[in-house]
N, C-alpha and C positions, 0 to 999 in steps of 0.2 A: 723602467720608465713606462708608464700608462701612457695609455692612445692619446690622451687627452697635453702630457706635458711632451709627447713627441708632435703633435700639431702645432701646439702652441711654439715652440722650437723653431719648428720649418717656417711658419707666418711671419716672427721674426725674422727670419734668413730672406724670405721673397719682401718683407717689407721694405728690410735697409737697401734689397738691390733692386728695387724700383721705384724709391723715391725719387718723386718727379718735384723740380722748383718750376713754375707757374711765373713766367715774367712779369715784373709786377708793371703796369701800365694805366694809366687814366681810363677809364671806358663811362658809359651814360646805361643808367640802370633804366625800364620805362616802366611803370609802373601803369594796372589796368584803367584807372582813370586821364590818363597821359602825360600825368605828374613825369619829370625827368629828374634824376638824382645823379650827381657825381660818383661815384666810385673809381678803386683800386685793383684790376684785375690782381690773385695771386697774394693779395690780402686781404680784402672784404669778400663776407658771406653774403648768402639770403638775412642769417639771423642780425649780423651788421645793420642790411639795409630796415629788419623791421626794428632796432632799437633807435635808427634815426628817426623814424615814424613816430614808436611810442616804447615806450617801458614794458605799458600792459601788451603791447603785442608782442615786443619781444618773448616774455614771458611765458605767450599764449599760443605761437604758432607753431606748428606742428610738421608744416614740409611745406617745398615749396616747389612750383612748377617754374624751371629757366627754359623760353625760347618754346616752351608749349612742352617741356620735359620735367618730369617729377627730381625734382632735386633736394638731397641730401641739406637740411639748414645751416652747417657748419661747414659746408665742402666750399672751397674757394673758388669766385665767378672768376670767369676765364677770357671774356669779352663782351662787349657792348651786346645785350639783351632784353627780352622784358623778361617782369618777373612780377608772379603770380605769389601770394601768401597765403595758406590754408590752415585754419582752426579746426579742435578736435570735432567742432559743429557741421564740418562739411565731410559730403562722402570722401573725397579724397584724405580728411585726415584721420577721419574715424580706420580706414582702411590700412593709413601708412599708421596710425598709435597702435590697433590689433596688430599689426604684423609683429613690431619689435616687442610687441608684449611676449607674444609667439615665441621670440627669441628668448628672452627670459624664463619663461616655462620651461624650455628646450633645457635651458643652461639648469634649471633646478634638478631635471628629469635626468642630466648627465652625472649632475653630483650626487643625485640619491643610487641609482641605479645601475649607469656605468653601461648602459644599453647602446644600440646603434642609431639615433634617429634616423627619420625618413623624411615627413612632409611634417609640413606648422604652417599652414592658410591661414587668414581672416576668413572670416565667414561675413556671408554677404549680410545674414541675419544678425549679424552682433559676434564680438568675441572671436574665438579662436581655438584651436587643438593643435596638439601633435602628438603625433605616432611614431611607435620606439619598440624595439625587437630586442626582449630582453631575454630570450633562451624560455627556460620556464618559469622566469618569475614573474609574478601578477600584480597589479596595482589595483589597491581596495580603497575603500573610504576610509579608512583607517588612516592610509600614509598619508591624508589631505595634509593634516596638522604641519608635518614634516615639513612636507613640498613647499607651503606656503613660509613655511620659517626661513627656507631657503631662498623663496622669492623674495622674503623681505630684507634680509641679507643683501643681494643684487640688486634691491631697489637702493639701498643705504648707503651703496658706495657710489652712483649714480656713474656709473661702469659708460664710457662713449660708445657709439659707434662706428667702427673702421673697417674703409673700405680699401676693398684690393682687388685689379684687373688680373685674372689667371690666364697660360694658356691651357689648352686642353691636356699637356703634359703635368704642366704645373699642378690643377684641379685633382688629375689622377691619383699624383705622389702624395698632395695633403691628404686625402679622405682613401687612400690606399686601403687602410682598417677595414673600412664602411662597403660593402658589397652593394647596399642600394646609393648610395651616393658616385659610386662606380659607375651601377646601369644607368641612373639620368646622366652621368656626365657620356660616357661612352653612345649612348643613342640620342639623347639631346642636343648635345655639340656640335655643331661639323668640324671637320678637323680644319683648322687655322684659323678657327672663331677664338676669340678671347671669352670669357665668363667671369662674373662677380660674385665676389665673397662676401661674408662678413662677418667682423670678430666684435664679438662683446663679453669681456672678462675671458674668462676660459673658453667661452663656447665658439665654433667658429664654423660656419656654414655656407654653403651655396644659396645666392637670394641678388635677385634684380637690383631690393633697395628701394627706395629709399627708407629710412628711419629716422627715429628721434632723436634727439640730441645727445641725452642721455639716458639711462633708465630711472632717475631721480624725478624724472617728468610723468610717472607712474605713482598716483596719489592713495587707489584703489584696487587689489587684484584678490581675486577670488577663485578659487579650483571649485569647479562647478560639477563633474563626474568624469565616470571615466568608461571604455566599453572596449571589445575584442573589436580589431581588424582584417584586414588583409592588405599587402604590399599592391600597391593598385587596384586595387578594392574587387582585384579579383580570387574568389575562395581556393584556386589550385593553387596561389601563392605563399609565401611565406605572413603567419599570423603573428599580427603586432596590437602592441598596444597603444590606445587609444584614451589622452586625457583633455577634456576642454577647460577652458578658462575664459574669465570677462577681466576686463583692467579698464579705469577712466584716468582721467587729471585730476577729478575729483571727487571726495567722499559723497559729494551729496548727489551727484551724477549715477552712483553705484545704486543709490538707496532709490530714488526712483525708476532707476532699471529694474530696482528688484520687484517693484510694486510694479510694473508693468509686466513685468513676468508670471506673477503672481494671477494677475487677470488673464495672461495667455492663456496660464494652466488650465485656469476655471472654463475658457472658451475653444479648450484642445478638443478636437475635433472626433481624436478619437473617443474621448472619454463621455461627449456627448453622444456619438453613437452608439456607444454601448447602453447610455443609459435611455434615450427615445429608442432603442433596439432600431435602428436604419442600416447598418452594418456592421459586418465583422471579416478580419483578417481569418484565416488560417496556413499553418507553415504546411499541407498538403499541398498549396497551389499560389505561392508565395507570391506577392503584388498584384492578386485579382481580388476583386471585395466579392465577398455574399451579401446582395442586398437584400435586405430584409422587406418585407411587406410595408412598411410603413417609408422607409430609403426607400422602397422599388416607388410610391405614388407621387415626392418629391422629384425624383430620376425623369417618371413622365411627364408630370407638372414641367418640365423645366424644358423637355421637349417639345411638349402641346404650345407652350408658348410662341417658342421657334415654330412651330409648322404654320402657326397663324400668321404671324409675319412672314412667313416665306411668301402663304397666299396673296397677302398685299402687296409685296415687293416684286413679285413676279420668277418665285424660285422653283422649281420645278425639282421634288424630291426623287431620289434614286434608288435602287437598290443594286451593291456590286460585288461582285464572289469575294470571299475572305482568304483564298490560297490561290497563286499563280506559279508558273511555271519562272524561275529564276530568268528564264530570257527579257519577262518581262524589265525586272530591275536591273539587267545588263542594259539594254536601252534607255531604260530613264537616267539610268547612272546612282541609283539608289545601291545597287552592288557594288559596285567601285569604293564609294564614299562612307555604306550605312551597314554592309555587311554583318560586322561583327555584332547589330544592333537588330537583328533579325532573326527570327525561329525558321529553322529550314532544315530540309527532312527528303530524303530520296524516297523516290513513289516507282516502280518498275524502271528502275535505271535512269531515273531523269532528276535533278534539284529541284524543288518546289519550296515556295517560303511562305508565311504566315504577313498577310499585308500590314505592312507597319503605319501606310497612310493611305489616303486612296486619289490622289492627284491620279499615277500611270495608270489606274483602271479606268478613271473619268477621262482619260487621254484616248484610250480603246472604246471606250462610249460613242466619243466625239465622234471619232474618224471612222465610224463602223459602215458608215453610210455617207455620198456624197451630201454636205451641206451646203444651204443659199444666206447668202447676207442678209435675208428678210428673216430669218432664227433668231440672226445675232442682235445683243447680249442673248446667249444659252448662259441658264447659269443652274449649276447639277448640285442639289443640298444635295448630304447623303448624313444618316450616324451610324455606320457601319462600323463593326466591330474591330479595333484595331489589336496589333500584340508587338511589343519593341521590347529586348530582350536584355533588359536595364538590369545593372549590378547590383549583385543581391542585398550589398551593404548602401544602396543609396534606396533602397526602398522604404518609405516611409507612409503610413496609412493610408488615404486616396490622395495625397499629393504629388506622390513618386511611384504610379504603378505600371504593371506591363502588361494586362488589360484592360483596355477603355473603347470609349464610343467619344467621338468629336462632332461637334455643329460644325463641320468642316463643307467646304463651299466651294465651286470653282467657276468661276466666266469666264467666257469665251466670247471676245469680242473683237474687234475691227480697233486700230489705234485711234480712230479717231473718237472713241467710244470708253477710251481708259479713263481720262478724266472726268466725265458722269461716275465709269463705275465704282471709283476710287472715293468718288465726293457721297455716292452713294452707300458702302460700304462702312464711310463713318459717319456716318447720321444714321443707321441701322447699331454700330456699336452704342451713340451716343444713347440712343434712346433705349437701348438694353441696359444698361450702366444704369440711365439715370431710373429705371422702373427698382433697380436694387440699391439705390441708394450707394451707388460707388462714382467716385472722380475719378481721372486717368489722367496720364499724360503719354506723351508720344518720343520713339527715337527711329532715327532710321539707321538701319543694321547693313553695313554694306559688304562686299564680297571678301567672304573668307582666303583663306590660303587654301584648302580643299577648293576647287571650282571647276565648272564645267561651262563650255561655250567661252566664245570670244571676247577677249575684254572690251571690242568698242562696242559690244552688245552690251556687257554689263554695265561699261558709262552711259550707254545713252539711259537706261533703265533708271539707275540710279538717277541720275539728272532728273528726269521726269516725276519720277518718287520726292526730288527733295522740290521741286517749283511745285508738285501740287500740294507739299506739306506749309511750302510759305504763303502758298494761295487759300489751305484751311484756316488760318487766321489762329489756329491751337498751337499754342508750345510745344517744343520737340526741342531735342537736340542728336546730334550725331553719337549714333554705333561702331563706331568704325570697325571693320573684319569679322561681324556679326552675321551674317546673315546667310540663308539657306546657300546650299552648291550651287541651285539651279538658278538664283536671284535674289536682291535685297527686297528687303522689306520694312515694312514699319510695323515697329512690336509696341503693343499696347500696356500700361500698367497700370491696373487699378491701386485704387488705397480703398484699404479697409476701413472698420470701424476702429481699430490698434494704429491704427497710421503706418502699418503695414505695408510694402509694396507687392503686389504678383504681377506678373506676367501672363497672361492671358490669350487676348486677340491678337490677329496677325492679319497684316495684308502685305501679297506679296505678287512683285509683279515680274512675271515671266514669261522670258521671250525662247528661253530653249527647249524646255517642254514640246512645245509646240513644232519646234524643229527635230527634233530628236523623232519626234514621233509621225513627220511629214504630213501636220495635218494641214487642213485647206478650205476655203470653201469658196465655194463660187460667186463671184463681185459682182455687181448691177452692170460692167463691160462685157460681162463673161467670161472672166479670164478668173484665174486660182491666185487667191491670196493667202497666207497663212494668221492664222489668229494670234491674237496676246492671249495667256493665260491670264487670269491673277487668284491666285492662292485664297481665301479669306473664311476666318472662325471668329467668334466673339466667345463664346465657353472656354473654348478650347476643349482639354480635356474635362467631359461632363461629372467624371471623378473627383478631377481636382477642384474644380471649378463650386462644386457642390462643399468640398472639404472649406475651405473659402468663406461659402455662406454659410457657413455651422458658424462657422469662426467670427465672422461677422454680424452673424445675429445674437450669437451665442446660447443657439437651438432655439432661441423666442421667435419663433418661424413669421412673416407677414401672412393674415389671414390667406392670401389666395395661391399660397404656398403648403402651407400646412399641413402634413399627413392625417393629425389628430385635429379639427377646425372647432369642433363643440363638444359638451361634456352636458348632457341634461341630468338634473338632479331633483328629484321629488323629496320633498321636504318632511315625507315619511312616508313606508312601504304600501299606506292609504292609496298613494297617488300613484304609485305604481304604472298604473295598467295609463291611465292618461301619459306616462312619462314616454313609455315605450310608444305609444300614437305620436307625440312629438319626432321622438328619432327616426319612426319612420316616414315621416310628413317630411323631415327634412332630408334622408338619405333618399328618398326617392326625389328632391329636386337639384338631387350630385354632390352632398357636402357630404365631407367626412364626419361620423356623430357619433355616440357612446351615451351609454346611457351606465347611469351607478345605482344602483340597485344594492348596496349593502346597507349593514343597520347602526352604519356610522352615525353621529351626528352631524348635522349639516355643516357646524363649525368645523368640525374636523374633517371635514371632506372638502371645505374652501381650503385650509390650510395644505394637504394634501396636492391639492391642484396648485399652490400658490411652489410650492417646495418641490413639483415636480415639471415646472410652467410648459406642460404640453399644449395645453388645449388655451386656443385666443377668448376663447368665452364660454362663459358655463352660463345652462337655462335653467334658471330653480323653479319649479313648478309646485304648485300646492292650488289648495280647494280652489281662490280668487280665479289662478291660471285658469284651468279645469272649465272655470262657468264663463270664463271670457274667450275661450282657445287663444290664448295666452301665452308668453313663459316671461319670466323676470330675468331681465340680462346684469349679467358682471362680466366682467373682465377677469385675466388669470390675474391681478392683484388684487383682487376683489373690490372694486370699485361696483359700485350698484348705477347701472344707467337708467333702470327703471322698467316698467311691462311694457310689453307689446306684444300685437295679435301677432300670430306665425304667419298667414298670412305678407304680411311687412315686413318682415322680419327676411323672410325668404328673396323677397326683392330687393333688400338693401342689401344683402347677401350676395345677389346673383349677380348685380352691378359689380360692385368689388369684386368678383371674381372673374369678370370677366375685362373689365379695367386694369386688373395685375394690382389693384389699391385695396388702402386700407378701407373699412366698413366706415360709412358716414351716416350716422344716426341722427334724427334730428332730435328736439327735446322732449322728455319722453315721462309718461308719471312714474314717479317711485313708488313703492309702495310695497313694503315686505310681504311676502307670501304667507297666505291663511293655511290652515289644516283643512282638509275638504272634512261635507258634514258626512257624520253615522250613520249609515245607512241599516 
């Protein structure tokens, strides 16, 4: 008997001897507009209460939340509740439709291959994977065809799924086979916790839940690739295999995923750096970029920005050692918590670590010297060199690396000064976002299960974080157990041009910092107060941050961005010697310029600039330019704006760049470029 009909056996045996009957009772279902509906505990469902609603919702919903709890749509309600209905439109259903897709792959991946699974996540970006330890056999593109015939199989029978309460003895003896199914249950569990199952068709797993109805409710599912592992993504473990998938409700769902995808590719970030040459990976020094000459001018652009607005705002830039003595982070509590996420290295018999952030060093700043309440707000920019010693399988171009530099920020201020800094801090976000053309929206992330300081320090914190988020007048909504050790905070997300979400800025407010580190300063009574911290970046990481705007512009950089800004072009080698007086007319008043000097023809040199869209504007120069000191302007899609003196040119220039704007030309003559005369 195989693993799989001695599971399915035992499931059986725990199902009949824990069949529970659910007294069946009158109860009032409330629905989120405060509609009230009769029901039957013990015999009506969530999906009951949406075919009373509608047909099409029955049809259409996907899970449901009871009493503020993700709920199973065919599990029977137990008592008087509200109840919440979720279509594959919203993150909760996109979330609970990937997961049981997950389970279907699984159950495909068990009948082709006969392997051990491990983990099958939703991905927050779409779709789904799971990883399976099949000894030495490998999965190619080849077995897609297979796998999928098998999925469509398990779609055809439209297989439920069923759920079952274990205890941690129970869990053990089902997945006994399974050695990683062992280690989560064994260190996951406490012992006299219960844990959830769940079977669909053969396959039968450990999973919170909830899912869909049945697998029949999968219209679309596609094996997308496939790639080597590790059992917790760390490389000393056991190597597994790794397959992802997408699945919808519906075909036409699939087909514009696909064409969304299709643009991601075209705006992947790495493959535009490879082609403007801005950076490049190497596995000598895995998750640090090489930036290249033209990425290093962007990198500063994006800093110079930041240092000018610090000037306005009143930020006072830092510079702080990049290696401290591990005592440091035993006081912050950064070793307790982030350990294992740290470079650290014995130096003459002592720990030393590579700073992963620079809060505790701007803590040692603070306090190096007595401070006066006439300082306060201090607030310390720094973009110091960071190093977090992230797993080598979640590294991915500059969005996931383990060297970076952060617009990272801290003030130090008096509580009664939190609310300024906090109103301050997002009108500084606001106005970063909006020079890049990104929206956000806000959450606040509150105290994890890792934490440090006292919880009526963390509620008052939190309370204050969430009255000055209902006092911004901005959308948010609750993180719950999100948020740094040392304090909540509110995390930023932009939307891209993909309608993509990141995660970005952060402000974060802290009250043990401050304690931890006994700082103080002298109050207008005389007497020692201790400061709030608050945490605050808008880039975040300048890496990722940058990866972002590849993606969002899709390398068609804004003029005052631009590594490559202009491309002057002489309308033949005649003009030459005037072309190169333009580029340097212009690179001596700070724009980046080039000049093309081959014996292309001019068409083929638009086209070239058009198919490579580096450069925001090319100047075509010929004899007319030459006698007017001139150049004739296009656009990288070669739109002709028309001549103008350099001169002009130069000032409408210098404004946009110094604006963070696009160039604003006013109307201008056209007038194609002559051959200059025979001399």
């Amino acid at each position: 008997m195989s693993y799989i009909e001695e599971r399915c056996k035992l499931w059986d045996e725990l199902r009949a001897a824990k069949a529970v009957v659910i007294e069946e009772k009158p109860i009032k279902v409330t629905l989120p507009d405060g509609k009230v509906l009769d029901a039957v505990a013990g015999k009506d469902s969530s999906l009951d209460i949406a075919k009373k609603i509608s047909n099409s919702l029955a049809q259409n919903v996907v899970v449901a939340k009871v009493n503020g709890v993700l709920w199973d749509i065919p599990r029977k309600l137990e008592e008087d509740c509200t109840l919440e209905l979720f279509q594959f439109s919203s993150e909760e259903g996109q979330h609970v439709f990937w997961h049981s897709s997950a389970h279907i792959l699984g159950e495909a991946l068990e009948k082709k291959y006969q392997g051990n699974l491990c983990v099958g996540p939703p991905l927050d970006t779409g779709g789904f994977y799971y990883d399976m330890e099949m000894g030495d056999n490998m999965v190619s593109s080849e077995d897609y065809p297979e796998i999928k015939k098998i999925v469509n199989q398990i779609i055809k029978q439209k297989q439920t799924f069923d759920r079952l309460e274990l205890t941690k003895e129970e869990a053990l003896k089902l997945f006994t086979y399974n050695k990683f199914k062992v280690e989560i249950i064994t260190t996951k569990v406490p012992d006299g916790d219960l844990i959830t199952a769940y079977r669909c068709g053969d396959l039968i797993d450990l999973c919170r839940g909830p899912h869909i109805p049945h697998t029949g409710r999968v219209k679309a599912f596609e094996v997308l690739k496939n790639s080597s592992a590790y059992w917790m993504g760390k490389a000393e473990n056991d190597s597994l295999q790794r397959v992802y998938g997408i699945a919808f409700p519906d075909k036409k769902l699939l087909q514009a995923w696909q064409k969304e995808q299709a643009e991601a590719e075209r705006r992947d970030h790495r493959k535009i750096g490879k082609k403007q040459e801005l950076f490049f990976m190497d596995p000598l020094t895995p998750g640090c970029a090489f930036m290249l000459p033209h990425g290093t001018r962007i990198y500063n652009k994006l800093q110079e920005f930041l240092r000018t607005e610090y000037r306005k705002r009143g930020f006072e830039e830092v510079v702080s050692p990049n290696i401290y003595n591990v005592d440091l982070w035993k006081r912050s509590g950064h070793y307790q918590n982030y350990a294992e996420n740290m470079f650290s290295f014995e130096c003459e018999n002592q720990e030393f670590a590579l700073k992963p952030m620079n809060c505790p060093g701007h803590c040692v700043m603070f306090g190096h010297r007595v401070r006066s309440y006439r300082e306060l707000p201090l607030r310390f920019a720094d973009f110091g060199v960071l190093h977090r010693n992230e797993l080598s399988g979640a590294l991915t171009g500059m969005t996931r690396v383990r060297r970076f530099q952060q617009d990272d920020a801290h003030i130090f201020c008096t509580r009664d000064q939190v609310r300024e800094e906090i109103f301050a801090c997002i009108d500084f976000m606001n106005y970063v976002y909006g020079i890049f053309g990104f929206t956000f929206s806000m959450e606040l992330s509150t105290r994890p299960e890792k934490y440090i300081g006292d919880i009526e320090v963390w509620n008052l914190a939190e309370k204050q974080l969430e009255g000055l988020l209902q006092e911004s007048g901005h959308e948010w909504k609750l993180n719950p157990g999100d948020g740094a050790f040392y304090g909540p905070k509110i995390d930023i997300h932009i939307t891209d041009a993909m309608k993509r979400s990141h995660q970005c800025a952060t402000i974060q407010l802290d009250f043990n910092l401050p304690e931890r580190f006994d700082l103080s300063y002298v109050s207008e009574d005389s007497g020692n107060q201790r400061p709030v911290m608050i945490h605050r970046a808008i880039y975040g990481s300048l890496e990722r941050f940058m990866a972002i705007l590849i993606e969002h512009t899709a390398g068609e950089w804004p003029f005052w961005l631009n590594p490559r800004q202009l491309l002057v072009i002489p309308i033949s080698l005649k003009c030459s010697d005037y072309a190169n007086q333009v580029k340097k007319e212009l690179f001596d008043a700070g724009f980046y310029v080039e000049v093309d000097l081959s014996d292309k023809q001019l068409k083929k040199k638009m086209m070239n600039v058009r198919l490579d869209g580096f450069y925001s504007y090319v100047l075509v120069v010929g004899g007319k330019e030459e006698e007017n000191h001139s150049v004739n302007i296009r656009t990288r899609d070669n739109d002709v704006l028309g001549m103008m003196k350099v001169e002009e040119l130069i000032e409408i220039l210098s404004v946009a760049v110094k604006n963070q704007a696009a160039p604003v030309f006013p109307p201008i003559e056209k007038a194609e470029p002559k051959q200059a005369k025979a001399q």
